[in-house]
Backbone bond lengths (Angstrom), bond angles and torsions (degrees), N, CA, C in turn:
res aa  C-N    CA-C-N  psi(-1)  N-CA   C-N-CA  omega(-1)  CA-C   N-CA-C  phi
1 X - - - 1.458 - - 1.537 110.21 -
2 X 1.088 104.38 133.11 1.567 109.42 -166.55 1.894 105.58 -71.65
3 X 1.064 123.82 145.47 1.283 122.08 174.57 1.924 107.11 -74.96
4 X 1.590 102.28 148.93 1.569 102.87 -171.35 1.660 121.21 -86.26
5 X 2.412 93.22 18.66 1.459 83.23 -163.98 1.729 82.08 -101.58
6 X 1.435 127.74 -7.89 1.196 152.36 -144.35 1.821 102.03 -107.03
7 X 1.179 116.96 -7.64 1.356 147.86 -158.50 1.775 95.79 -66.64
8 X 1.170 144.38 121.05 1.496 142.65 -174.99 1.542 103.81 -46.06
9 X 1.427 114.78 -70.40 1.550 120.18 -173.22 1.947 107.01 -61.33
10 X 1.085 121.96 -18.98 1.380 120.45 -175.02 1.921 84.35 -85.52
11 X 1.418 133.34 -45.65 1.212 111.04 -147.50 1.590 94.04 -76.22
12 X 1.402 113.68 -26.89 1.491 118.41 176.18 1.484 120.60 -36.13
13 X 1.502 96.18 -65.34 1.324 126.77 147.53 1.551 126.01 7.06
14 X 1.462 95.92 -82.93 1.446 117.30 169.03 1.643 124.55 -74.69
15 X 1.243 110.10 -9.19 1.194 124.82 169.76 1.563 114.50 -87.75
16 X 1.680 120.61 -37.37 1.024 129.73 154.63 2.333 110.28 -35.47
17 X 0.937 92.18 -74.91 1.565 110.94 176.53 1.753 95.98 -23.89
18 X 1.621 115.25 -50.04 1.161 87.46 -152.18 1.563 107.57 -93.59
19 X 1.303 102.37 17.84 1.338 109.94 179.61 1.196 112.98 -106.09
20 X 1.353 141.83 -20.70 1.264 136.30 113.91 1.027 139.92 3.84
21 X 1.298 107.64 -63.16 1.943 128.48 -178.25 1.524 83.11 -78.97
22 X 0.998 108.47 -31.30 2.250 94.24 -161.87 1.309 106.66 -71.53
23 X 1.754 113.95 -42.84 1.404 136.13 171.24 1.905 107.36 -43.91
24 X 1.377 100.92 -50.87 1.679 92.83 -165.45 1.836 102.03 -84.32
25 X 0.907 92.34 -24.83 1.494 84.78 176.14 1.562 124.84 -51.55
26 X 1.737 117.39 -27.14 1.219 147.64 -166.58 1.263 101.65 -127.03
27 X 1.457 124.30 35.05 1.629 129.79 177.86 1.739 94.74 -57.09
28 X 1.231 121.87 -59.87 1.540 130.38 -161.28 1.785 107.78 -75.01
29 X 0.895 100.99 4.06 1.093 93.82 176.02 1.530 121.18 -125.90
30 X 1.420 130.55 90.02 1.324 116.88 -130.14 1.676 101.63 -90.47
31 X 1.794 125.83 -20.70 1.161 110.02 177.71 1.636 122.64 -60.60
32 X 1.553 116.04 -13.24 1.285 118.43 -160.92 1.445 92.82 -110.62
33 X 1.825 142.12 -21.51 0.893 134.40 -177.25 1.384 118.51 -83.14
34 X 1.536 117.73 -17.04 1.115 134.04 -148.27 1.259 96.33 -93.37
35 X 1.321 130.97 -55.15 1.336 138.26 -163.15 1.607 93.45 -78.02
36 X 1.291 123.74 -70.57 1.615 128.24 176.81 2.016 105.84 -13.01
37 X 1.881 87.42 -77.56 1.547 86.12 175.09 1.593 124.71 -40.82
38 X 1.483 110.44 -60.96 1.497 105.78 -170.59 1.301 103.76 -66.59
39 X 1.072 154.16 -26.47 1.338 147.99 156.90 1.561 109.12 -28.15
40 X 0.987 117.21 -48.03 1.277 127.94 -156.45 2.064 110.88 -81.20
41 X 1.492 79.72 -28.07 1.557 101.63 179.47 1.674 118.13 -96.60
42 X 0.989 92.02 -9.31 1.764 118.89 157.23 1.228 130.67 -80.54
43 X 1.161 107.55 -23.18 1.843 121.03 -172.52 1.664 81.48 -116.68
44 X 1.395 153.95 -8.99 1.168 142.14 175.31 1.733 98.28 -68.42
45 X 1.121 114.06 -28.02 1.441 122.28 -166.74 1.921 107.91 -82.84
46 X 1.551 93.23 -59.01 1.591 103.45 163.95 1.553 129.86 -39.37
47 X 0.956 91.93 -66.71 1.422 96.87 -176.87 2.147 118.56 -50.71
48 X 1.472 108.23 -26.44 1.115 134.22 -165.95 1.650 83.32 -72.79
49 X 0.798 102.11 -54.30 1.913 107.53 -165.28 1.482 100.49 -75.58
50 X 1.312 118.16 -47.85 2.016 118.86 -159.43 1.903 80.21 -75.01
51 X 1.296 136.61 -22.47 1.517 130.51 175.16 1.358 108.67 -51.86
52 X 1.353 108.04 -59.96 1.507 118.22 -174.59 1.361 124.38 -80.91
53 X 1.526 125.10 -25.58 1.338 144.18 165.42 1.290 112.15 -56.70
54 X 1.953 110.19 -38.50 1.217 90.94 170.73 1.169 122.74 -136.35
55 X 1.688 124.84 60.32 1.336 152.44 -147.43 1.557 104.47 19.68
56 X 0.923 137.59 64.98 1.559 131.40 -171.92 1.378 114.63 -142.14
57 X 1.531 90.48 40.95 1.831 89.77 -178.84 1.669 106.18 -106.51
58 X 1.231 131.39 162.90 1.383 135.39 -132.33 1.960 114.66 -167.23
59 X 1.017 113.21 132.25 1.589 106.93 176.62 1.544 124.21 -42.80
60 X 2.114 90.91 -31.35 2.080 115.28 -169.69 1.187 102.35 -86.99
61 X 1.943 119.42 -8.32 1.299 99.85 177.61 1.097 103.18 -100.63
62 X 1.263 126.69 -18.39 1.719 121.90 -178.13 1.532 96.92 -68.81
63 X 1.297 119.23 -42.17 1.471 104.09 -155.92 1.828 89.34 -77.35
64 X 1.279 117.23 -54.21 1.540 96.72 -174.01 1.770 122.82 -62.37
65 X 1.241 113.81 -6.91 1.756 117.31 177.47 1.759 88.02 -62.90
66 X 1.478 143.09 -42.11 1.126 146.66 -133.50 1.334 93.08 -86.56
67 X 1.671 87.86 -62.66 1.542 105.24 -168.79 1.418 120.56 -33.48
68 X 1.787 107.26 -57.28 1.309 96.70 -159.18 1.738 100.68 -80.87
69 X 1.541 118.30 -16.53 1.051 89.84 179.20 1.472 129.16 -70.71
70 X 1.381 104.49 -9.12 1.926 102.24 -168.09 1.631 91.19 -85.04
71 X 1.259 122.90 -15.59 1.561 121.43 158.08 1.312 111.30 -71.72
72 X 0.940 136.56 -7.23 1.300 118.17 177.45 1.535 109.09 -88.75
73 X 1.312 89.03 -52.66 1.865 96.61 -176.74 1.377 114.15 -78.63
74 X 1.389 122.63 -19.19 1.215 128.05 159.95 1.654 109.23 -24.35
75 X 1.710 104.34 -93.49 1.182 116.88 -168.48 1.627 125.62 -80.17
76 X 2.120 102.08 16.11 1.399 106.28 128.25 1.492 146.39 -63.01
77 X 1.410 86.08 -52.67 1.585 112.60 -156.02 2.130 85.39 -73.63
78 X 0.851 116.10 -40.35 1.544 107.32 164.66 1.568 120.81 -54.66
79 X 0.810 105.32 -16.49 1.694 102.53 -176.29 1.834 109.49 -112.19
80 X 1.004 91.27 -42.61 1.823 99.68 176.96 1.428 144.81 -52.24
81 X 2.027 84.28 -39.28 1.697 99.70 177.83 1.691 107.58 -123.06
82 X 1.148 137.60 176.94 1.344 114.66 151.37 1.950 112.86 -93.32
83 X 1.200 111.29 3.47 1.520 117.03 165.56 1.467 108.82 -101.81
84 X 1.156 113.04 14.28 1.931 99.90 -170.41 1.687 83.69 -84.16
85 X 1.186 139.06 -41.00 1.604 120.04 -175.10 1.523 113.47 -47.16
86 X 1.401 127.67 -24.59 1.359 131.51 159.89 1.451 119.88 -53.66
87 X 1.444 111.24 -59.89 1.803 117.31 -159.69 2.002 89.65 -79.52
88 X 1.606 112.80 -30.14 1.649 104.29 147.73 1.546 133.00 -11.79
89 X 1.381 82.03 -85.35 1.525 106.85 173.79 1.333 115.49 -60.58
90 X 1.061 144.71 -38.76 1.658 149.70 -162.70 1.741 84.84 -79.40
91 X 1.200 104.61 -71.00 1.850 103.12 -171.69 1.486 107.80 -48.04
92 X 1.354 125.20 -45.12 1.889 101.48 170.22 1.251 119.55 -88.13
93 X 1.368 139.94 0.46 1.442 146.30 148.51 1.689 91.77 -51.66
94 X 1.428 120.53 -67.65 1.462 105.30 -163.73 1.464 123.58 -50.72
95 X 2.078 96.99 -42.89 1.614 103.43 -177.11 1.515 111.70 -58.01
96 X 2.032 117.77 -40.03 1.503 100.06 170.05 1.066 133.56 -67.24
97 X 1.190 115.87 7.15 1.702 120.74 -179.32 1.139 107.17 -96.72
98 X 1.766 132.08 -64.80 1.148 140.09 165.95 1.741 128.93 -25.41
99 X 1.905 84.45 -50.18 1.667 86.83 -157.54 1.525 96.65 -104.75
100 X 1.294 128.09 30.09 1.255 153.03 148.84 1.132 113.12 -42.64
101 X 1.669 124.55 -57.39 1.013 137.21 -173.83 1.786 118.80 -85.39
102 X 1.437 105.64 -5.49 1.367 106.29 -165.45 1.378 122.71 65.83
103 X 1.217 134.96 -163.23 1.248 158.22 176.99 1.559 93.91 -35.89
104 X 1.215 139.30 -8.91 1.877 130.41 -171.97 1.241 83.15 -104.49
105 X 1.045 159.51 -2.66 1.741 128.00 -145.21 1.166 93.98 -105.62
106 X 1.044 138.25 8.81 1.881 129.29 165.15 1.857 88.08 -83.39
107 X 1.147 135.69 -36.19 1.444 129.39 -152.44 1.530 90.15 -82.18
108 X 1.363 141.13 -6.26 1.514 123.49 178.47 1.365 110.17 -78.38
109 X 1.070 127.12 3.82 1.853 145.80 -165.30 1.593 110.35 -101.50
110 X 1.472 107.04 -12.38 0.862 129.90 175.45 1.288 117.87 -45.87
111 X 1.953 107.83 -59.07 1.272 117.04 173.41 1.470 124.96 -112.72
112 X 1.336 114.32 38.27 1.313 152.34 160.96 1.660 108.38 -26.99
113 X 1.230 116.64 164.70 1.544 106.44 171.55 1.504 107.83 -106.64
114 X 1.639 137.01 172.38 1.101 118.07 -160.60 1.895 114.01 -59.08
115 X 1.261 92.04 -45.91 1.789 109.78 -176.35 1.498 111.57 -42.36
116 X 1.705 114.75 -44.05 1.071 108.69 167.23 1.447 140.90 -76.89
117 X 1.723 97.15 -30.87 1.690 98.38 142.11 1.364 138.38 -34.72
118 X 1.258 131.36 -68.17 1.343 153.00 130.17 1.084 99.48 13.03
119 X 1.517 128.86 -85.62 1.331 121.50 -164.14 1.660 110.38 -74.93
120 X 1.209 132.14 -20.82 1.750 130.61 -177.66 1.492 108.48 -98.56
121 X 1.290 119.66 -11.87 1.687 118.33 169.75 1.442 106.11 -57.51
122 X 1.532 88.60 142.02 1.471 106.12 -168.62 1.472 130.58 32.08
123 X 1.360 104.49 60.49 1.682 105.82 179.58 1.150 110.23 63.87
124 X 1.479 123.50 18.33 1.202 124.25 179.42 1.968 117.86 74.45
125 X 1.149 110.42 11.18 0.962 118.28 -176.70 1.511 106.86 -90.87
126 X 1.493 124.67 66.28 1.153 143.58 165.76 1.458 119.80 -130.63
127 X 1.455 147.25 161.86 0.883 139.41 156.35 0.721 140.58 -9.80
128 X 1.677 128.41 -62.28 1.448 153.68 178.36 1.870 115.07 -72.57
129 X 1.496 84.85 -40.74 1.439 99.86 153.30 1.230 144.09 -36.25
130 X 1.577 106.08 -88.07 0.984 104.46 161.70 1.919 138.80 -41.53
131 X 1.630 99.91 -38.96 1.494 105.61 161.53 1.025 137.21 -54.82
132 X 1.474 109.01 -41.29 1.337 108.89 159.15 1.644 130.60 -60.40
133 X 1.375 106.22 -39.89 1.839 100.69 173.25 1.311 111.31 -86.70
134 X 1.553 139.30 22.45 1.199 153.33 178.19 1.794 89.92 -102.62
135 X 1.376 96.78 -61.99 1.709 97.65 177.08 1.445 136.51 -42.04
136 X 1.437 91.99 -47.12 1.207 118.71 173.08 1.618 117.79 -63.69
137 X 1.296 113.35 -48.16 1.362 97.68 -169.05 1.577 108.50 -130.52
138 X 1.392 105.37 21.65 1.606 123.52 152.34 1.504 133.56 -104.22
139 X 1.700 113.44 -16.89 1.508 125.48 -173.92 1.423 98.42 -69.31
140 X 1.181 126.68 -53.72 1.641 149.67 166.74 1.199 100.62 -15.79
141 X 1.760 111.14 -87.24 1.582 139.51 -163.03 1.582 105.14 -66.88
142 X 1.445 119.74 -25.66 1.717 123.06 155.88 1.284 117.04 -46.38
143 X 1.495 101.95 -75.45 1.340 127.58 -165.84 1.742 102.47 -47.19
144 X 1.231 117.84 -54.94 1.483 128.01 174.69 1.303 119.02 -44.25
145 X 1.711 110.33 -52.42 1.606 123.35 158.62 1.467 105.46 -33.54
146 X 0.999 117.08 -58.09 1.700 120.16 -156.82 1.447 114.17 -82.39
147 X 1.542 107.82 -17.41 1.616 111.20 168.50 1.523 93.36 -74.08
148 X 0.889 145.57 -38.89 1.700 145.06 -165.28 1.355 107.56 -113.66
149 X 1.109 128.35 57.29 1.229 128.11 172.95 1.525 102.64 -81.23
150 X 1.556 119.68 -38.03 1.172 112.57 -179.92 1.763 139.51 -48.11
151 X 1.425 76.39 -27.29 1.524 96.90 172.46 1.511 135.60 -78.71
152 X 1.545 108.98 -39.15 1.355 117.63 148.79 1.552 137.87 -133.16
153 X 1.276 128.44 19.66 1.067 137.85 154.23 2.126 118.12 -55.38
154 X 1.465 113.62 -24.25 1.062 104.26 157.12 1.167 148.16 -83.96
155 X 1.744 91.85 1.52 1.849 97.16 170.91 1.683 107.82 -110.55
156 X 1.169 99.51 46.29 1.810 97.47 -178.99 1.701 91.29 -131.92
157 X 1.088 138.71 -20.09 1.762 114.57 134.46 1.961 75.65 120.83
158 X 1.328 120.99 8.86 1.237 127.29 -175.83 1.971 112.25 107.43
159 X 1.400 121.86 -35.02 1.517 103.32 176.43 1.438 130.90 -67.90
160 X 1.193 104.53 -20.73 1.805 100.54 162.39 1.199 127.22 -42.80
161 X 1.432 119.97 -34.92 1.599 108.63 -163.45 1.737 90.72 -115.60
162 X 1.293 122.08 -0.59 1.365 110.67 168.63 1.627 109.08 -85.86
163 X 1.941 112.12 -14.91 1.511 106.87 -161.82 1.750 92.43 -93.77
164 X 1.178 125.20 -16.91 1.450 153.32 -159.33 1.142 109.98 -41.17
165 X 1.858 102.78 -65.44 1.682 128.13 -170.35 1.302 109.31 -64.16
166 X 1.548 110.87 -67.95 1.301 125.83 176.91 1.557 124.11 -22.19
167 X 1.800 101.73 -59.01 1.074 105.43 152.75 1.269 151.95 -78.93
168 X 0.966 103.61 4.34 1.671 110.40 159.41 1.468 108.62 -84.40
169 X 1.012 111.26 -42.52 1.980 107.15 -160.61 1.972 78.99 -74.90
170 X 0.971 137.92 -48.74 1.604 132.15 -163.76 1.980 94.99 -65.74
171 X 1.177 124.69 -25.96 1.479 113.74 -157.07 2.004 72.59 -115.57
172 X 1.202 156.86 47.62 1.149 134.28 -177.40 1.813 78.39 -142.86
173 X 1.742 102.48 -41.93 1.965 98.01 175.30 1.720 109.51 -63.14
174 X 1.136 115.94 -28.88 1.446 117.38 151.94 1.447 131.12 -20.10
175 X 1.347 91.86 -83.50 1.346 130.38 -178.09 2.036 105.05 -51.61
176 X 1.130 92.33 -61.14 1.440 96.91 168.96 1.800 122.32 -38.54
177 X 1.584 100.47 -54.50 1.517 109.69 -171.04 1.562 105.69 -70.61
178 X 1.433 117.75 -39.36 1.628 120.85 164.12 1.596 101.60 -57.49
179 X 1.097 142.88 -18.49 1.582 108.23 -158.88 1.780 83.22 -113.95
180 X 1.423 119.90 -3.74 1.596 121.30 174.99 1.447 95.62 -72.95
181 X 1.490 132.64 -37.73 1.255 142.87 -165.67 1.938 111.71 -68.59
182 X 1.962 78.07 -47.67 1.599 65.38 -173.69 1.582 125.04 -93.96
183 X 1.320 103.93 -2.15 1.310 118.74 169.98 1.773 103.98 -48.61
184 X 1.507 97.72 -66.55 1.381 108.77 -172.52 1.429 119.40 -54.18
185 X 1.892 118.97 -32.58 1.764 118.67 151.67 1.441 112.97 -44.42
186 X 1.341 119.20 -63.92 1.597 123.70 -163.53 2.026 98.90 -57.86
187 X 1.458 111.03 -53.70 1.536 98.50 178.74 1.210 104.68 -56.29
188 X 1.535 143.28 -46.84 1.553 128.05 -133.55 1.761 85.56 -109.39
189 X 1.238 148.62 13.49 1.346 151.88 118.36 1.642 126.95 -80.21
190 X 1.045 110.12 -7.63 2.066 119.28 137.52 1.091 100.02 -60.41
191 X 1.754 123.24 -75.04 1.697 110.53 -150.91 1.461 100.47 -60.96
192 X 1.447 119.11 -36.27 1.884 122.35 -167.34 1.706 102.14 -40.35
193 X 1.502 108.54 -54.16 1.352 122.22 -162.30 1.480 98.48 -93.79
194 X 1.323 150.01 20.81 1.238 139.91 120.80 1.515 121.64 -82.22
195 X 1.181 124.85 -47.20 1.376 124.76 153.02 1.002 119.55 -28.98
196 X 1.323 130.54 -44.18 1.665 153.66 176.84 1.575 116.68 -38.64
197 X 1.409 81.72 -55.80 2.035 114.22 -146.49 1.902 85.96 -102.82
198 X 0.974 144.84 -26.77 1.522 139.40 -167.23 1.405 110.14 -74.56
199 X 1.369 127.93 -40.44 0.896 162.75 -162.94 1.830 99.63 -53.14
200 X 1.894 78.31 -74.45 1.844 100.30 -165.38 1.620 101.85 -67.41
201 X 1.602 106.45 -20.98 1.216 111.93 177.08 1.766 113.84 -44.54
202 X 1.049 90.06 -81.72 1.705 115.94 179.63 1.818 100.77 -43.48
203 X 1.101 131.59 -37.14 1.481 123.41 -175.30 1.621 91.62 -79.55
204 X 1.339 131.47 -69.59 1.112 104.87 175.31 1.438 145.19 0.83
205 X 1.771 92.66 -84.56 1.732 113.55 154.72 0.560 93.09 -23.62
206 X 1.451 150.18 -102.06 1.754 159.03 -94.44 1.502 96.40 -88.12
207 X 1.267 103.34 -33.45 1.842 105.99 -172.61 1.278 100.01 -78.38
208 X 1.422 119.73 -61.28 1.401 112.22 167.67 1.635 124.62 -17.99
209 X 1.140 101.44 -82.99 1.433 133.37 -179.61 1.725 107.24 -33.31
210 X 1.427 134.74 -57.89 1.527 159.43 -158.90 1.847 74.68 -82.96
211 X 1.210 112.91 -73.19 1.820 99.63 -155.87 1.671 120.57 -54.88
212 X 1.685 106.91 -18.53 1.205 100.16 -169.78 2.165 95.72 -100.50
């Protein structure tokens, strides 16, 4: 039996990682970073499918598909904006909340409100959906474009930096509806863990209370 760290889409996985590290190493240099990164965001897709293609999907691969991506955009979104250390932080606040639960944490969506339905129906393969993981892991790779425009905006004959804006403010309404999403994970895993904790509270008391 094959081990699940040995798993095709997990080794992808880890191969992803090192393209990452290869990517930041060549941050300044955007023809060699550019391709590295999207590579990496290309095999985010692969691996999803060679999981299921070849029954080999796993709790370690969901949690590492996450992982490397909030590494990826991580040590974008730090360099790109002077607020990306925020939408940072919000994306691993969400993953500790989510992946808290392991392998269940898609089932807390369950009782979701419609809006947030909307955007996680069918793998997200809805409208709202899709915008949002366009947002998510295109506002970044925009924003970066536009720090370096100098570099290739003069071989696009002038439509690059007119197609530029557009798309940012369209992949930034994205971005928005994902961080409405995950706001609403991080609160509705607050109430989980007060609901949690009230409970043991009150037996406590009670123990208290009976011994004396």
């Amino acid at each position: 039996m094959t081990s699940v760290f040995l798993y095709v889409p997990n080794v992808i996985g880890y191969f992803r990682v090192g393209l990452v590290l290869a990517a930041w190493l060549y941050y300044d240099a955007l023809f060699v970073f550019l391709p590295l990164y999207l590579c990496s965001v290309l095999l985010d897709v692969v691996d999803g499918y060679v999981a299921r293609r070849l029954n080999q999907t796993s709790a370690f691969g969901a949690w590492l598909d996450v992982w490397v991506d909030n590494i990826s955009r991580s040590l974008l979104w730090t360099t790109v904006h002077q607020c990306g250390v925020f939408i940072a932080c919000l994306e691993w606040t969400v993953f500790v909340c989510t992946h808290s639960l392991g392998s269940r944490w898609k089932e807390a969506f369950g009782l979701a409100p419609w809006w947030v339905k909307a955007v996680m129906a069918n793998g997200f393969y809805t409208l709202p959906g899709a915008l949002t993981i366009a947002g998510i892991h295109g506002l970044p790779v925009c924003l970066y474009l536009a720090q370096n425009q100098s570099e290739w905006v003069p071989h696009t004959a002038g439509w690059g930096e007119s197609l530029l804006w557009p798309t940012v403010i369209i992949l930034a309404t994205g971005r928005v509806i994902g961080a409405a999403v995950e706001l609403w994970c991080i609160k509705t895993h607050i109430v989980d863990l007060v609901m949690e904790t009230t409970p043991t509270t009150g037996v406590q008391e009670n123990s208290s209370t009976n011994t004396n």
